[in-house]
N, C-alpha and C positions, 0 to 999 in steps of 0.2 A: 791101242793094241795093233800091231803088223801082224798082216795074212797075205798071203801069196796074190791075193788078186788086189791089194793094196799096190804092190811092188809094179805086177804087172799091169797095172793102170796107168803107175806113173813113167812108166817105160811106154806105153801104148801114146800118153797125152804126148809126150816130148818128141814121136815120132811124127805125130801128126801135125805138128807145129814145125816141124824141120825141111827142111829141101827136100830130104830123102823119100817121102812121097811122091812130090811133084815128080821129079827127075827120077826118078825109078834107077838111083844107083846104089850100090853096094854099101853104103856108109855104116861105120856104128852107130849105136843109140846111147851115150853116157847117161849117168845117172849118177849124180852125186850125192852118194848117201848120207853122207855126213852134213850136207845142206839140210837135209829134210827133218821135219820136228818130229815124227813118228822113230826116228834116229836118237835117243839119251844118250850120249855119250859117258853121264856120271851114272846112269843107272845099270850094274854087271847085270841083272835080268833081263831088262827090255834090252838091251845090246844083244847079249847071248842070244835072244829069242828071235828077234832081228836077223844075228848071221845065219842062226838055222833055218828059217824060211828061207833065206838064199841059197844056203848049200841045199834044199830039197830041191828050190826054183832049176838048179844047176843040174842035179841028178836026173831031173826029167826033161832035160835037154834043152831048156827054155832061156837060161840066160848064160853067162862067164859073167865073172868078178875077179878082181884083182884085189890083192889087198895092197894098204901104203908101204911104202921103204922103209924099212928097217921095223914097221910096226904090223907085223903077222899077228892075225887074231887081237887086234886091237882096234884096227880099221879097215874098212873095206872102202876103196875109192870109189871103184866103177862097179855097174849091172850091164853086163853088155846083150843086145836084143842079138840072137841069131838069125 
């Protein structure tokens, strides 16, 4: 099951394994969702339930996503850290 502080964990890990600490610069933070197992791509609940934590994550100002080309509400590429 995906929860907000799943997401924001794995955005949190990937930051701090990046340059972007050290070097205290502006960089984004990807996050490839469709990598991740907590991601079904065959399952329409765990997916649905999935984007809606992110469009919340988003609403409360915490991350941007993008979704793939030509596949809107199908996939979501990125979690970007602000």
């Amino acid at each position: 099951m995906v929860d907000e502080n799943m997401i924001l964990n794995a955005l949190l890990d990937k930051y701090e394994a990046s340059k972007s600490l050290v070097e205290k610069c502006n960089r984004r933070i990807l996050l490839k969702v469709e990598a991740m197992e907590e991601y079904d791509i065959e399952d329409f609940e765990a997916k649905t339930l999935f984007h809606d934590v992110i469009f919340d994550l988003e609403k409360e100002g915490l991350v941007l996503y993008a979704w793939k080309k030509h596949e809107e509400r199908k996939f979501v590429t990125r979690n970007l850290a602000q």
